[in-house]
N, C-alpha and C positions, 0 to 999 in steps of 0.2 A: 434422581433425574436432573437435580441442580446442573447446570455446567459454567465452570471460573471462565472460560473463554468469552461467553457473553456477557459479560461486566463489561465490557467495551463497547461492545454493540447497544447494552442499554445506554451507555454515556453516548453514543454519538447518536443516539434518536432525540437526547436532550436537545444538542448542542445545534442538530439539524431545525428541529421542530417550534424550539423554547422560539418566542416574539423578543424583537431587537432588546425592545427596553427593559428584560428581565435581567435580575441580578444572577451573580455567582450563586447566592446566597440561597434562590429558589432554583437556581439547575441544581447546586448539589442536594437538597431539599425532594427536589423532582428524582433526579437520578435516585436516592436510599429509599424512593417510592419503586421506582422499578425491580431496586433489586428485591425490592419485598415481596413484590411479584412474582419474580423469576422462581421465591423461593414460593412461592401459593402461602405466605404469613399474610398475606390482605386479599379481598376480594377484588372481584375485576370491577364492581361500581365503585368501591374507594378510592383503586386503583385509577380511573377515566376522572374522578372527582377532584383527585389530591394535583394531577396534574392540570388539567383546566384550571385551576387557582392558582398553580403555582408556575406555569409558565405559559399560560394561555392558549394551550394545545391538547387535545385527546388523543392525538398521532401514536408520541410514546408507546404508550397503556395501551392501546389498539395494537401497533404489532406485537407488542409480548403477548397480547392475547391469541392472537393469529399464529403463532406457534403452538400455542397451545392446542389450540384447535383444527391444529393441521389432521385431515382425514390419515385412519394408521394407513390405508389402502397404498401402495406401492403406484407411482403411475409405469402402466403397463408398457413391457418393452416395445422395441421395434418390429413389424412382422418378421418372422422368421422364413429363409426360402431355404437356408442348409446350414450345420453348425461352421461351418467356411466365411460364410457371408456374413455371419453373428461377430464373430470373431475381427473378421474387416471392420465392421460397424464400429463396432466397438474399440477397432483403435484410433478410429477418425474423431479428429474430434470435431463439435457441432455446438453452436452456439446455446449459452443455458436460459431457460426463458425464466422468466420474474419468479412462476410458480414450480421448478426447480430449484429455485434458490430458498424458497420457502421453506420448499421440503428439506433440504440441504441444512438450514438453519435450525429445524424443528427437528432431525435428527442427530446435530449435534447435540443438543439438549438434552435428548435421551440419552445418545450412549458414549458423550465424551467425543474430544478430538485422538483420541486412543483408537477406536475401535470404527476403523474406517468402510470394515466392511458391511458392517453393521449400518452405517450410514446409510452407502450406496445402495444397499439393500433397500432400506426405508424411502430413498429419494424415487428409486426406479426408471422407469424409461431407458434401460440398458448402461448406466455410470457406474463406471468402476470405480473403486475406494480409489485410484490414485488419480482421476479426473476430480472426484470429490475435495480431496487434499487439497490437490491444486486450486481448484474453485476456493476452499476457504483462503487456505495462505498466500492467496497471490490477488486474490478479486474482492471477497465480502469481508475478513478481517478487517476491523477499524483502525488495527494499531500499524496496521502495513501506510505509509505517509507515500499519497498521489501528489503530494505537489512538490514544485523544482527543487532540485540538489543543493546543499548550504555545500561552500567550500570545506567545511570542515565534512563533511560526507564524504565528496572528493577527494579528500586527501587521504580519508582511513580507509577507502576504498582500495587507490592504489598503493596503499602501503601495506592493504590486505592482499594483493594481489601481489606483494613482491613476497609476502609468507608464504602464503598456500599456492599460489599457482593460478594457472587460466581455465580452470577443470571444478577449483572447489566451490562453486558459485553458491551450495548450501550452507555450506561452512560459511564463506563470507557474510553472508544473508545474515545470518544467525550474531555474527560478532556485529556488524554495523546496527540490528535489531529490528529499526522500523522499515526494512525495504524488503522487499522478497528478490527470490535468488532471480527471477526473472529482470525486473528491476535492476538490479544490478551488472547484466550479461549485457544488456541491451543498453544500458547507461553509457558504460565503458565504450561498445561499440561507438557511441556516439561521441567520445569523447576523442577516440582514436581517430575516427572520419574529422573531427577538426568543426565538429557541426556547432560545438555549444560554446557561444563566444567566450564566457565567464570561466572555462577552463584553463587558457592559455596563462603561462607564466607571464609576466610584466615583463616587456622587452625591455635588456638592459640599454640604459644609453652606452651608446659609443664615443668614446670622449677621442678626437682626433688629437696627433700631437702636434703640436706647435711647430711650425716649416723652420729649417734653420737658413738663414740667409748667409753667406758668408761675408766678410768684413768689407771685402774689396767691391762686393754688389752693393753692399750698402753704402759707399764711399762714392762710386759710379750713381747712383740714384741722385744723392744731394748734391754734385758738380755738377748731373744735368739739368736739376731744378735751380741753381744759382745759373747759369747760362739760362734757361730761359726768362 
């Protein structure tokens, strides 16, 4: 039931949770607590215990445990009026509440970011495996980076974009690594609109060239300045 995907999610409950003044030393300490967890090698009071010591939070240990203990019950679809209207629902999409993501979370853990129908199945409330998907790789993934664009993003960006095209926006995702393809579509757009100041090239200076006077104006200048 283990899943490698959440290695990340337990390190960013450290990093969220751990008190300012804790070391590297007790996150990574705290974090090999979690993963202990994740695998059921410790209990869940060691588990609430190891981290209250070690970075001054039971937060951590608490959500891994809240996965664990996510009810197997499916939350129940949307009423149904005719298989037309299921099908509409189902392609809209509608915002995921807290305890959707729970469940989202709690079955990836069972059955892998592989088996997405399997998920969907588990989270319930009418989510199909590829709203699921998206919900991890674009929203709850830790290793997807919500904050501004380094120039060097931008640059492998558009030079991903002179490879593959304006269409391959998964592929690109996947080569730059921390940003989702969405991320990436919507970036661009922004950078084509002219929105994001930090992208423009350095305008080159303009070096004007030097006016040529000719001999006879300059001859005319100094005979009018000796008469005055």
């Amino acid at each position: 039931m283990y899943c490698d995907q959440l290695n990340s999610l337990a390190m960013s409950y450290v990093n969220e949770y751990a008190a300012r003044d804790v070391s590297e030393e007790n996150k990574e300490e705290a974090y090999q607590t979690l993963l202990e967890l994740l695998r059921q090698n410790i209990s869940y009071d060691h588990a609430i215990e190891r981290c209250k010591r070690l970075i001054a939070s039971v937060e951590p240990a608490e959500k891994i445990i809240t996965i664990f203990k996510t009810s197997e019950k499916p939350i129940p679809n949307p009423i149904r009026k005719s298989e037309k209207s299921v099908k509409n629902r189902r392609r809209k999409s509608h915002s995921w509440s807290n305890y959707e993501d729970q469940r989202l979370v709690a079955g990836i853990y069972r059955y892998g970011i592989n088996n997405w129908g399997n998920v969907a199945d588990f989270v319930g409330n009418g989510r199909t495996k590829a709203q699921c998907s998206q919900r991890w790789h674009r929203g709850i993934d830790p290793s997807i980076c919500k904050g501004p664009w380094t120039v060097d993003e931008e640059n492998l960006l558009i030079e991903l974009l002179h490879q593959y095209g304006y269409k391959s926006w998964k592929t690109i995702a996947q080569l730059i690594d921390n940003r989702s393809d969405v991320q990436c579509r919507y970036h661009f757009g922004q950078m084509k609109k002219g929105k994001l100041s930090d992208i423009h090239a350095p305008k080159k200076e303009i070096k004007q060239a030097p006016v040529f006077i000719p001999p006879q104006t300059k001859a005319l200048k100094v005979e009018r300045s000796i008469h005055v």
